[in-house]
LUMDO-911437 format. One record per residue (C-alpha): residue number from 1; y, z, x. Coordinates in steps of 0.05 Angstrom, whole numbers, always signed. Each point is the difference from the previous one (the first is absolute). Layout:
# residues N
<site><num>NUM</num><yy>Y</yy><zz>Z</zz><xx>X</xx></site>
...
***
This chain:
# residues 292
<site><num>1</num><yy>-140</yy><zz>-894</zz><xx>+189</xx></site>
<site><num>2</num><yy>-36</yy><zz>-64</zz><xx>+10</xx></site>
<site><num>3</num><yy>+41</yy><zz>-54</zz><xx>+39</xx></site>
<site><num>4</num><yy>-19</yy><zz>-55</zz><xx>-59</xx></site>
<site><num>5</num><yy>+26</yy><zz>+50</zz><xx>-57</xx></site>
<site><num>6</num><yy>+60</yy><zz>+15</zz><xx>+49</xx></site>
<site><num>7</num><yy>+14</yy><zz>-70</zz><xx>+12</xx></site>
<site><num>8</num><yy>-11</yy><zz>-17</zz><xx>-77</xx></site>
<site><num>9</num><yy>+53</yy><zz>+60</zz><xx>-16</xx></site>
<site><num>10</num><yy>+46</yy><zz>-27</zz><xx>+40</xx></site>
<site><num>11</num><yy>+75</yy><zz>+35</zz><xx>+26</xx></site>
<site><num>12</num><yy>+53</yy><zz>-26</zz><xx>-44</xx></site>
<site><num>13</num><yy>+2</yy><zz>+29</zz><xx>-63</xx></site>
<site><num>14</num><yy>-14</yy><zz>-67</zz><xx>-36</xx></site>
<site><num>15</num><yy>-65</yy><zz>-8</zz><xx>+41</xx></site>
<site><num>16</num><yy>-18</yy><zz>+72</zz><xx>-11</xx></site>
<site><num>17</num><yy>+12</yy><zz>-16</zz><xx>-75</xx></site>
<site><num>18</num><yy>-48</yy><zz>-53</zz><xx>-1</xx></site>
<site><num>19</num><yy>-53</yy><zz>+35</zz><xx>+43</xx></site>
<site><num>20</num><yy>-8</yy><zz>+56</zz><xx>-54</xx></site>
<site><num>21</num><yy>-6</yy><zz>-46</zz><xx>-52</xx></site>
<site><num>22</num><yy>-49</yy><zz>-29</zz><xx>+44</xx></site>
<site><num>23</num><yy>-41</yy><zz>+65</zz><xx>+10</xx></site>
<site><num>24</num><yy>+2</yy><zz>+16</zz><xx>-75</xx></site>
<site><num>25</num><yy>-19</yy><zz>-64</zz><xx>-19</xx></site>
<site><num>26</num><yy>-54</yy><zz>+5</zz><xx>+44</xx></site>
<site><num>27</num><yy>-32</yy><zz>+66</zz><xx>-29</xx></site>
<site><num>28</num><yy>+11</yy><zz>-24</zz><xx>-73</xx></site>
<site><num>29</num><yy>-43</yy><zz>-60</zz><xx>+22</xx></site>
<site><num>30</num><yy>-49</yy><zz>+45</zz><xx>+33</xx></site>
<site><num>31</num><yy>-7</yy><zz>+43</zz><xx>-59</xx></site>
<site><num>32</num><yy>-12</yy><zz>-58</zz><xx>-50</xx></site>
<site><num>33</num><yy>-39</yy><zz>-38</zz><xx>+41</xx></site>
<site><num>34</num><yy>+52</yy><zz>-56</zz><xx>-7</xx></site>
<site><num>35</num><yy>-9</yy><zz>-3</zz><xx>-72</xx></site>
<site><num>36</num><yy>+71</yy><zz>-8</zz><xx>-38</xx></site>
<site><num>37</num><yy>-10</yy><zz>+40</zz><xx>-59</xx></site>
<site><num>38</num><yy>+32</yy><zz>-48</zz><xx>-49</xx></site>
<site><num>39</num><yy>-56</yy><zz>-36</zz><xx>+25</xx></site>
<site><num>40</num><yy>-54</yy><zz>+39</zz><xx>-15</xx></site>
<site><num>41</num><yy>+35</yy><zz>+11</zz><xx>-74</xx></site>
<site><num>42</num><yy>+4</yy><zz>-72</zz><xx>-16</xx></site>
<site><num>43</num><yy>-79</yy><zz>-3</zz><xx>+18</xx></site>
<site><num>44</num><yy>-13</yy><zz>+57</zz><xx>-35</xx></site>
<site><num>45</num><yy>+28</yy><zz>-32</zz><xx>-68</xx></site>
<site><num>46</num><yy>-30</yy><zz>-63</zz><xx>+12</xx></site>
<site><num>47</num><yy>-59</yy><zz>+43</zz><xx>+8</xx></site>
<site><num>48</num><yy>+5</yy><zz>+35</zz><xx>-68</xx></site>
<site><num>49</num><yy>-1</yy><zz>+67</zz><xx>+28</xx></site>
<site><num>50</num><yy>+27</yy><zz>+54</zz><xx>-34</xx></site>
<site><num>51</num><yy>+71</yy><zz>+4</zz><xx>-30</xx></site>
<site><num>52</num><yy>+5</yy><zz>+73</zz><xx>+22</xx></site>
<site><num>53</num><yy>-25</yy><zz>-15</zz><xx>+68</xx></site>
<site><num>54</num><yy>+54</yy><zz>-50</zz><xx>+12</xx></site>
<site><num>55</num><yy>+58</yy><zz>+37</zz><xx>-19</xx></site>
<site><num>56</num><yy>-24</yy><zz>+60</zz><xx>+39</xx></site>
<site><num>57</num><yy>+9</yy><zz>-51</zz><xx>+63</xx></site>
<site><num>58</num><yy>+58</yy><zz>-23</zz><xx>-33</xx></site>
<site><num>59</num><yy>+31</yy><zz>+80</zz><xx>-3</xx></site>
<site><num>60</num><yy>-25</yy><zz>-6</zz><xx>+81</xx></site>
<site><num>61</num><yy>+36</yy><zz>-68</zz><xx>+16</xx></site>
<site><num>62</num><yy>+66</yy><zz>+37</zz><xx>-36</xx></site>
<site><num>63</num><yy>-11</yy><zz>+49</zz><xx>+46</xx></site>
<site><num>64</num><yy>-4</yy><zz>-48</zz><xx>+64</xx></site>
<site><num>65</num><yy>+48</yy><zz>-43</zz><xx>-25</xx></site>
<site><num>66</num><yy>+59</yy><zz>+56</zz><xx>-5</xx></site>
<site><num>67</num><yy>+4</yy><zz>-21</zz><xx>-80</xx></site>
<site><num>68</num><yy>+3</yy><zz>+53</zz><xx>-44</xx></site>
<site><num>69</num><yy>+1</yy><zz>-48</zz><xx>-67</xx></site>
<site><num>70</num><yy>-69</yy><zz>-30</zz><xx>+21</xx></site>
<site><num>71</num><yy>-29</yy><zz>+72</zz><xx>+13</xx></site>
<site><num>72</num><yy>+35</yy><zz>+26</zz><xx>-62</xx></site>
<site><num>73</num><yy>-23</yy><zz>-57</zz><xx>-51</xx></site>
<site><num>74</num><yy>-82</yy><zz>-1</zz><xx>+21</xx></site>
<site><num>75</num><yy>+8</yy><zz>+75</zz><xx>+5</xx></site>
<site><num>76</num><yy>+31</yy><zz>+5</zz><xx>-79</xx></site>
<site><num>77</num><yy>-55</yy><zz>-65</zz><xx>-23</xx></site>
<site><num>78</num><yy>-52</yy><zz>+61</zz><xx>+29</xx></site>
<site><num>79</num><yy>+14</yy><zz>+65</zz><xx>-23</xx></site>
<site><num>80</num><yy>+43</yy><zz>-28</zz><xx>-59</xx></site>
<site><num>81</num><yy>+82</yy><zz>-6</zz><xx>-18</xx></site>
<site><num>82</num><yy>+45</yy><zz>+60</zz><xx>-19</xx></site>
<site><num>83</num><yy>+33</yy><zz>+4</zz><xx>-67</xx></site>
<site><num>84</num><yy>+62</yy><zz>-15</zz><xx>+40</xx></site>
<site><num>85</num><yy>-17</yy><zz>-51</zz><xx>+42</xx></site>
<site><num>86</num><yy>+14</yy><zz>-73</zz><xx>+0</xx></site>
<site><num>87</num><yy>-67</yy><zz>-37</zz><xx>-34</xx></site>
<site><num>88</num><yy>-19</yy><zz>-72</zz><xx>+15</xx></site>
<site><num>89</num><yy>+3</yy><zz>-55</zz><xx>-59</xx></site>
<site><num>90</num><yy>-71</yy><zz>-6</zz><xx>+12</xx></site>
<site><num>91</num><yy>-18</yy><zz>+68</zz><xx>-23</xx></site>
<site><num>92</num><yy>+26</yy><zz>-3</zz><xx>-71</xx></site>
<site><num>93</num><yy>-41</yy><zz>-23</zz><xx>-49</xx></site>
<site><num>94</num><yy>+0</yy><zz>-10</zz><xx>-87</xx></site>
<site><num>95</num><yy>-37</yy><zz>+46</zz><xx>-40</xx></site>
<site><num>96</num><yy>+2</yy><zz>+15</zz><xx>-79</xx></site>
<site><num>97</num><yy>+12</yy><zz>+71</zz><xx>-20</xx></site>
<site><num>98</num><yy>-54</yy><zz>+29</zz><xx>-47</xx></site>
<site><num>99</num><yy>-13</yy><zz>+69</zz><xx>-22</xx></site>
<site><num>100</num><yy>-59</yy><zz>+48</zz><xx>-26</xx></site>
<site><num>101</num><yy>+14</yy><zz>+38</zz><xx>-60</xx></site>
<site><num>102</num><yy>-35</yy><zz>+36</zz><xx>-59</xx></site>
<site><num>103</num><yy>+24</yy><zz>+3</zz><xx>-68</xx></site>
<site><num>104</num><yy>-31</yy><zz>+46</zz><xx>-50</xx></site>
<site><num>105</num><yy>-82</yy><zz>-26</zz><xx>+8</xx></site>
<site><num>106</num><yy>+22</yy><zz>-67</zz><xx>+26</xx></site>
<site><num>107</num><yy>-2</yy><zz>-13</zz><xx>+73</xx></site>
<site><num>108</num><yy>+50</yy><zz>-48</zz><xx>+39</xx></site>
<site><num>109</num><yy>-22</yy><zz>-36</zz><xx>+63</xx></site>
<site><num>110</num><yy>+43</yy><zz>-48</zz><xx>+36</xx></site>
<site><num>111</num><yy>+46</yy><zz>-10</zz><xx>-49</xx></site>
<site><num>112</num><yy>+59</yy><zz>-45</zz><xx>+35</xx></site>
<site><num>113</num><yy>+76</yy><zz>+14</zz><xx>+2</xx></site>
<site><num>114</num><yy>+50</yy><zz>-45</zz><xx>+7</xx></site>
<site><num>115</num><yy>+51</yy><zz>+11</zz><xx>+52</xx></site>
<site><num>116</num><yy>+56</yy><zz>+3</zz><xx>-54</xx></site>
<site><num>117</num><yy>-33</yy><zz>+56</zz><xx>-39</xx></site>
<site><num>118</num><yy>+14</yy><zz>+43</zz><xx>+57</xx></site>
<site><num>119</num><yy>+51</yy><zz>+50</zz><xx>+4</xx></site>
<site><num>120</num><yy>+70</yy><zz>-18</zz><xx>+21</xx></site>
<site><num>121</num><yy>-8</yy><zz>+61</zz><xx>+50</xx></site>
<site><num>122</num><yy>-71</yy><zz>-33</zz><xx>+32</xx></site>
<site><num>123</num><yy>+34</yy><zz>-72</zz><xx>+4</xx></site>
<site><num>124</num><yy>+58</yy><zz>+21</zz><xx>+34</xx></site>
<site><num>125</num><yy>-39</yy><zz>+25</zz><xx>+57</xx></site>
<site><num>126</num><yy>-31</yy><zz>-73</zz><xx>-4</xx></site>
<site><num>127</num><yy>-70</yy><zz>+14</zz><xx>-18</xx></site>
<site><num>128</num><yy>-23</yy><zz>-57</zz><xx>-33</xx></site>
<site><num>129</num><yy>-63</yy><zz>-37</zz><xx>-4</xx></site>
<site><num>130</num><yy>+16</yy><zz>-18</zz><xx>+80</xx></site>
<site><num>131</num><yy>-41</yy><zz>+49</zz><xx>+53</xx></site>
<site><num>132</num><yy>+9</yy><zz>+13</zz><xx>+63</xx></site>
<site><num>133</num><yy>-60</yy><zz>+19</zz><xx>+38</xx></site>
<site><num>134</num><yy>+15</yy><zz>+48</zz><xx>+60</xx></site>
<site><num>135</num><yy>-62</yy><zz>+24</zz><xx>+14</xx></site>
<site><num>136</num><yy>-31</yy><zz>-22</zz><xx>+74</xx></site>
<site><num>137</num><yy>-46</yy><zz>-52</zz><xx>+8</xx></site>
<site><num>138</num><yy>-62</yy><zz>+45</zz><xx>-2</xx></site>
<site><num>139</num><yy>+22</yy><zz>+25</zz><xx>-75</xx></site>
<site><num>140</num><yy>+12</yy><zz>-69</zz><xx>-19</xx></site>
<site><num>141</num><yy>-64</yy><zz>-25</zz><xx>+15</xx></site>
<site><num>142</num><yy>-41</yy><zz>+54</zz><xx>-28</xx></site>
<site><num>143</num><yy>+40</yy><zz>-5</zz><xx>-68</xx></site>
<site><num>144</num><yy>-24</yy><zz>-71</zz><xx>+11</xx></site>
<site><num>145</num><yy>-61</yy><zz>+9</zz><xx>-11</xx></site>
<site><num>146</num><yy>+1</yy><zz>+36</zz><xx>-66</xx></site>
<site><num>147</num><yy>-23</yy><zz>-42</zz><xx>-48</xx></site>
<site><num>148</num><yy>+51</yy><zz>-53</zz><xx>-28</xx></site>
<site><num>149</num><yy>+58</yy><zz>+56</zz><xx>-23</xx></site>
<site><num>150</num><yy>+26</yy><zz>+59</zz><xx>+37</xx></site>
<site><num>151</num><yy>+40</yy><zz>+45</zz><xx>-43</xx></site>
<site><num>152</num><yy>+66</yy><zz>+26</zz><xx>+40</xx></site>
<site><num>153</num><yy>+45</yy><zz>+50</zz><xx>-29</xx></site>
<site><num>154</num><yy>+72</yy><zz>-5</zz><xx>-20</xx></site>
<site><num>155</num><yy>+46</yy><zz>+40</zz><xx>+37</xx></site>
<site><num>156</num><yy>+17</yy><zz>+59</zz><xx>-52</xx></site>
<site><num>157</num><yy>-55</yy><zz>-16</zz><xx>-42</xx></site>
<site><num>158</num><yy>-8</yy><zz>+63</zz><xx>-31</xx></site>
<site><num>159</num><yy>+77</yy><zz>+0</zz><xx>-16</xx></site>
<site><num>160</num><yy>-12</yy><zz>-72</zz><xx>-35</xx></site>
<site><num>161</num><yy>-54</yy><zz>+22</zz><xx>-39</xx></site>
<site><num>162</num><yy>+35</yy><zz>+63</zz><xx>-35</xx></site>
<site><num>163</num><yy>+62</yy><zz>-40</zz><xx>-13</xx></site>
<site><num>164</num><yy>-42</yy><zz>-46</zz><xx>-38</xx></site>
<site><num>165</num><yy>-38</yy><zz>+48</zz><xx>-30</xx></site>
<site><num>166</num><yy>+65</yy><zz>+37</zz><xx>-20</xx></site>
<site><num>167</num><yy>+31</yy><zz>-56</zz><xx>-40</xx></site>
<site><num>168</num><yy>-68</yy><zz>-24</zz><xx>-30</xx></site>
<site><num>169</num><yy>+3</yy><zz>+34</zz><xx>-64</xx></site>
<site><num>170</num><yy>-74</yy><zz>+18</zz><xx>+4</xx></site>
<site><num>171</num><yy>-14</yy><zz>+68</zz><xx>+20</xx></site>
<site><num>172</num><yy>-70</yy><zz>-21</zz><xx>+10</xx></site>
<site><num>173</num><yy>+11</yy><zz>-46</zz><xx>+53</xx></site>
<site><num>174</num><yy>-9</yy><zz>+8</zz><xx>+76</xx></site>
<site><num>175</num><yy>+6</yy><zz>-53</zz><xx>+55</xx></site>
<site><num>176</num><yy>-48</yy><zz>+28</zz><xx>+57</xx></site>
<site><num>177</num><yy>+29</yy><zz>-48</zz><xx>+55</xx></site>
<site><num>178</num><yy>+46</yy><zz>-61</zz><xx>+15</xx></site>
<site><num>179</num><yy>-14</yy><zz>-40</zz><xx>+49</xx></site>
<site><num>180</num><yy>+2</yy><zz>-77</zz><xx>+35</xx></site>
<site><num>181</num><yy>-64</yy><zz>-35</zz><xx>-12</xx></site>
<site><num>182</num><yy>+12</yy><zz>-52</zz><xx>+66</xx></site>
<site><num>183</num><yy>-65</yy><zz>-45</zz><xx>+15</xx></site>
<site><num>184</num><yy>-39</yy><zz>+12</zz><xx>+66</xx></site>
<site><num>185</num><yy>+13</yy><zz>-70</zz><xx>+9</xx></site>
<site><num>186</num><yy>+65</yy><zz>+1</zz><xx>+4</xx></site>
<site><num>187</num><yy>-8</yy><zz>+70</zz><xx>+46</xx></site>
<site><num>188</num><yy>-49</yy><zz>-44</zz><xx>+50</xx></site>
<site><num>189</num><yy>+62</yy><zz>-57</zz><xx>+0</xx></site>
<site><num>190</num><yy>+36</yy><zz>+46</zz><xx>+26</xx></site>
<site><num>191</num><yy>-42</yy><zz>+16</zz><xx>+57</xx></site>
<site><num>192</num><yy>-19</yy><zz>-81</zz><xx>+11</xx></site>
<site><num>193</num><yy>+80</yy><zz>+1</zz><xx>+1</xx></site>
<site><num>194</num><yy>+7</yy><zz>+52</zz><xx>+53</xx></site>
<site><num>195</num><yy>-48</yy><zz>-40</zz><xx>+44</xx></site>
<site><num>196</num><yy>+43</yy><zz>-59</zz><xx>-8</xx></site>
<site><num>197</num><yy>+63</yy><zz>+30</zz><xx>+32</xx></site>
<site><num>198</num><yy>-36</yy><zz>+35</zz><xx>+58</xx></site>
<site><num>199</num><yy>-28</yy><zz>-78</zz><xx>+4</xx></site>
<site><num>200</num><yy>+72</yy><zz>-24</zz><xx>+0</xx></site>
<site><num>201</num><yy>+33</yy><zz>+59</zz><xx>+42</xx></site>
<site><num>202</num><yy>-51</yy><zz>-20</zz><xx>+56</xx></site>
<site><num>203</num><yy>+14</yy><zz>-75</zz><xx>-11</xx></site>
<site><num>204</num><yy>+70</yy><zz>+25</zz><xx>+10</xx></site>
<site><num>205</num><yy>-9</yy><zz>+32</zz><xx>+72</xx></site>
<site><num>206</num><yy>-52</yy><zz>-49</zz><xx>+21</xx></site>
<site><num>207</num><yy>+58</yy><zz>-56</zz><xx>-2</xx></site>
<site><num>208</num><yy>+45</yy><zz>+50</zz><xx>+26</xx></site>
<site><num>209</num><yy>-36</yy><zz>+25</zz><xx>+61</xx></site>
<site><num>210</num><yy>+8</yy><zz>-43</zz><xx>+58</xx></site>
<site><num>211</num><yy>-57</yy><zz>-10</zz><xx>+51</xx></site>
<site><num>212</num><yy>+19</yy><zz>+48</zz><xx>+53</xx></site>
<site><num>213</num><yy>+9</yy><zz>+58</zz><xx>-50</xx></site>
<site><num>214</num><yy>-51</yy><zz>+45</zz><xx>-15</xx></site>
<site><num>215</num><yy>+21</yy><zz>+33</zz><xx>-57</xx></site>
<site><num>216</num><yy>+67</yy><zz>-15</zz><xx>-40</xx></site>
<site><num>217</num><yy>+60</yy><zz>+31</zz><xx>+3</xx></site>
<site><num>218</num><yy>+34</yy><zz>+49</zz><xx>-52</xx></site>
<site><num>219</num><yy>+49</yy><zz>-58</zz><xx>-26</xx></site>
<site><num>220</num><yy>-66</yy><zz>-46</zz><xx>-13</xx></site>
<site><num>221</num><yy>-38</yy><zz>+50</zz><xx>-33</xx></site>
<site><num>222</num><yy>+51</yy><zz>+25</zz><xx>-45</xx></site>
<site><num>223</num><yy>+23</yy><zz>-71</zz><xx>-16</xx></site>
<site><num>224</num><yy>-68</yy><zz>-19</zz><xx>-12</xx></site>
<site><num>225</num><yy>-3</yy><zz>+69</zz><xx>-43</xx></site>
<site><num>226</num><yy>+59</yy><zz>-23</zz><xx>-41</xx></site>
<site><num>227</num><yy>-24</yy><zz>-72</zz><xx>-5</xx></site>
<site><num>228</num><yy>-72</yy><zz>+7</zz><xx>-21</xx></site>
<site><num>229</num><yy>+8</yy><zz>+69</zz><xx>-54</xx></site>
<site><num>230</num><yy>+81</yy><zz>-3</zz><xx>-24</xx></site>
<site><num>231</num><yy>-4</yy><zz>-75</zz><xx>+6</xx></site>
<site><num>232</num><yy>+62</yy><zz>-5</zz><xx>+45</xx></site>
<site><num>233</num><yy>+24</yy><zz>-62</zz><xx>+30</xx></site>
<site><num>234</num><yy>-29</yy><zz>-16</zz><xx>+79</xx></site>
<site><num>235</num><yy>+33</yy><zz>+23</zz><xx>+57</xx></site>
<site><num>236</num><yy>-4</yy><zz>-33</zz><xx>+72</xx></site>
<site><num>237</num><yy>-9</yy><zz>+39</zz><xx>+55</xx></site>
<site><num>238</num><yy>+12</yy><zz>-31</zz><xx>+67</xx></site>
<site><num>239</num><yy>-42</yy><zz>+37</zz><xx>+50</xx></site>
<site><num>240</num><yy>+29</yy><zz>+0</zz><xx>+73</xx></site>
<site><num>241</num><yy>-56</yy><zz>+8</zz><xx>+42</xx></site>
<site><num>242</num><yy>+44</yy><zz>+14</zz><xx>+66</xx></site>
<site><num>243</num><yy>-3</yy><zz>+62</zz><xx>+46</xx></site>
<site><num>244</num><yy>+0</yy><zz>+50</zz><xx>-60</xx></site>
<site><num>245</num><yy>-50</yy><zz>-32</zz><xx>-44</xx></site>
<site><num>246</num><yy>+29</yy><zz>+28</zz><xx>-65</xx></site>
<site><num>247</num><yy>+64</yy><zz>-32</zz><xx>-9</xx></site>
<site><num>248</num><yy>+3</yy><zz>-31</zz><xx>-67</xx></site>
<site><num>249</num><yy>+56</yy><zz>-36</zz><xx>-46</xx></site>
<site><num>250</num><yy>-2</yy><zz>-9</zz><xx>-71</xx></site>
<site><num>251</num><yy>+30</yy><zz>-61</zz><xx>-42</xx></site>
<site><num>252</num><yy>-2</yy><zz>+22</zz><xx>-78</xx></site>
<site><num>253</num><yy>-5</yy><zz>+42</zz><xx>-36</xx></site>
<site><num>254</num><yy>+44</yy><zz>+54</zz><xx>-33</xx></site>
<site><num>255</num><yy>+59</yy><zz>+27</zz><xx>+48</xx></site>
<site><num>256</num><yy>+13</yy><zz>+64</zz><xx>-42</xx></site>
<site><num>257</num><yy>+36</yy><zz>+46</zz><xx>+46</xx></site>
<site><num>258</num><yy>+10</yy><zz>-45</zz><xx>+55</xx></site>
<site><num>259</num><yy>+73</yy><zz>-8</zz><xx>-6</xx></site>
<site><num>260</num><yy>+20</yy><zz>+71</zz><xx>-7</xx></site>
<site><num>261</num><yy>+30</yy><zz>+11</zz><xx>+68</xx></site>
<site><num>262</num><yy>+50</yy><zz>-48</zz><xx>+38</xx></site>
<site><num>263</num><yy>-33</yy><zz>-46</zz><xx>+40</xx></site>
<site><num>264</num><yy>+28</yy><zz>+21</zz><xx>+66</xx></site>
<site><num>265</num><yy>-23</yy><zz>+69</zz><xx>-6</xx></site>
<site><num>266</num><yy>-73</yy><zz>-26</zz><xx>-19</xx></site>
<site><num>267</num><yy>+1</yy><zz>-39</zz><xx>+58</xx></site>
<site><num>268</num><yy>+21</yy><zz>+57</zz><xx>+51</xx></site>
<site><num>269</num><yy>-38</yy><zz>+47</zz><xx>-28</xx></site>
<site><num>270</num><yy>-59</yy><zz>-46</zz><xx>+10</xx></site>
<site><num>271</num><yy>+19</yy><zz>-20</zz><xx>+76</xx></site>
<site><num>272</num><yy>+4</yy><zz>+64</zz><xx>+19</xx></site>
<site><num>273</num><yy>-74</yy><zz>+27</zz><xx>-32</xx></site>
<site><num>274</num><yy>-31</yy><zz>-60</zz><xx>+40</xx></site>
<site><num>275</num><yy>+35</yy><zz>+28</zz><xx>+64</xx></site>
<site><num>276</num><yy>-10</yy><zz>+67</zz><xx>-12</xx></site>
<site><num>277</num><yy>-79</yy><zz>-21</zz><xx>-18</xx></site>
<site><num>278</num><yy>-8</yy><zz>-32</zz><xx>+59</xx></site>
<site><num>279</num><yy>+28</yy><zz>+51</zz><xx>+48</xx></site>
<site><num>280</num><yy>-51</yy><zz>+51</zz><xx>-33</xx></site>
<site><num>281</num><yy>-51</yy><zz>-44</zz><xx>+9</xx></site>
<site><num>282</num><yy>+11</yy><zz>-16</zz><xx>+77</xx></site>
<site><num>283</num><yy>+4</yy><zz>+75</zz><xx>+1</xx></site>
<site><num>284</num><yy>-75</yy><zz>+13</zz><xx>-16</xx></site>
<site><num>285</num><yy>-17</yy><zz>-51</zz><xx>+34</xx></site>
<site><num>286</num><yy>+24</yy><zz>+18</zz><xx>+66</xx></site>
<site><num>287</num><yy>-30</yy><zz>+73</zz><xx>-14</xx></site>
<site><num>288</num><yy>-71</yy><zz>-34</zz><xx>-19</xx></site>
<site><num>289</num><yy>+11</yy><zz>-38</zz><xx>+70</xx></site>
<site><num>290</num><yy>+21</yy><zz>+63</zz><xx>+46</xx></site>
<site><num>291</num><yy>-57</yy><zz>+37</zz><xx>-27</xx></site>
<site><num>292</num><yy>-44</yy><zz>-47</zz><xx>+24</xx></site>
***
């Protein structure tokens, strides 16, 4: 091993510590170029590239960053959001119902339905004249730029149509579809709206990040995750650039959980990872030494 690296690495295990955050520091830095990625997203918004660009990087800079919301939330604004999971404010928008029908030789286009002439079985599953778009961003835009409408189905349309034509009276009557009529307007809102947060989320770590840190930490990016898309309140984070490099204390915030276990067994249970850390870590140390 090279007598600079082994002098960098140190023998106690707080010096050996440091040293590998030295070394890894040194390879992220070699690998970016020394470009901080939060960075190179904040120029790349001011730069009006791409919105799915960005939160690919963004999906990347979860990655680096240890935080699974960031990688989770540009991963669900790109391929879209499950029925079951959690949607943004920003993705529900207000649409009139309409429906298509024919009636003997008359035709019925667009004719509008007020959310109290639904069924009491359709409004207690709340749809109403509010949509919520899951689709990813790619979907979004394309129904975008479709004209000034874009015709979305309601879920159990076809149920909703034969209930009303049941109970019409008119055997000659048949509604062909039901659907939301939401402007593309409104749709390409939603996507200026999108751009917005990622604006703010990066606004978020850019305050957040001090100088010597290349990328942020989980705790900033998740905060900054909660901030910017669930509109939490800010958290500060108190970076401690000592030997480690990745200590961190936050002042904030919810503390859900936090007083579960008495405080004395927190704290032991703590002491002793830290000792039992640094003992491993003086461990392969002194093997990476001996072999060289």
């Amino acid at each position: 091993m090279p007598l600079a690296i082994r002098e960098r690495l140190g023998t106690t295990p707080l010096q050996a510590t440091a040293g590998l955050s030295f070394l890894r520091e040194t390879i992220r830095i070699m690998r970016t170029g020394g470009q901080s990625l939060v960075v190179e997203v904040e120029r790349d918004l001011l730069d009006g590239k791409p919105l799915a660009d960005l939160l690919r990087k963004c999906i990347i800079l979860g990655t680096r960053s240890g935080s699974a919301e960031l990688r989770d939330w540009a991963s669900k604004e790109l391929r879209g959001y499950d029925s079951d999971d959690e949607l943004p404010t920003y993705r529900t928008v207000s649409a009139a119902i309409q429906m298509d029908a024919v009636t003997a030789n008359t035709r019925i286009t667009g004719q509008t339905l007020g959310e109290n002439q639904l069924p009491d079985f359709v409004r207690e599953e709340g749809i109403g004249n509010t949509v919520h778009l899951r689709s990813g961003i790619d979907q979004l835009a394309s129904m975008a730029s479709h004209g000034n409408v874009i015709a979305l189905s309601l879920p159990g349309a076809d149920l909703i149509a034969q209930y009303f034509d049941s109970r019409s009276g008119n055997p000659w009557q048949h509604i062909d579809r039901i659907y939301w009529s939401v402007s593309t307007t409104a749709i390409d809102g939603v996507l200026g709206l999108i751009r917005t947060v990622l604006t703010e989320l990066i606004a978020e770590l850019s305050a957040s990040v001090s100088d010597t840190q290349m990328e942020p930490s989980t705790a900033q990016a998740d905060n900054a995750v909660q901030v910017a898309v669930y509109g939490a309140k800010a958290r500060v984070t108190l970076t401690n650039s000592l030997a480690s490099g990745g200590s961190t204390s936050t002042i904030g915030g919810s503390t859900d959980g936090m007083d579960d276990e008495p405080s004395w067994w927190t704290f032991g249970r703590k002491v002793w990872t830290v000792v039992v850390g640094l003992f491993v870590v003086a461990g392969a140390i002194a093997a990476i030494i001996a072999v060289a």
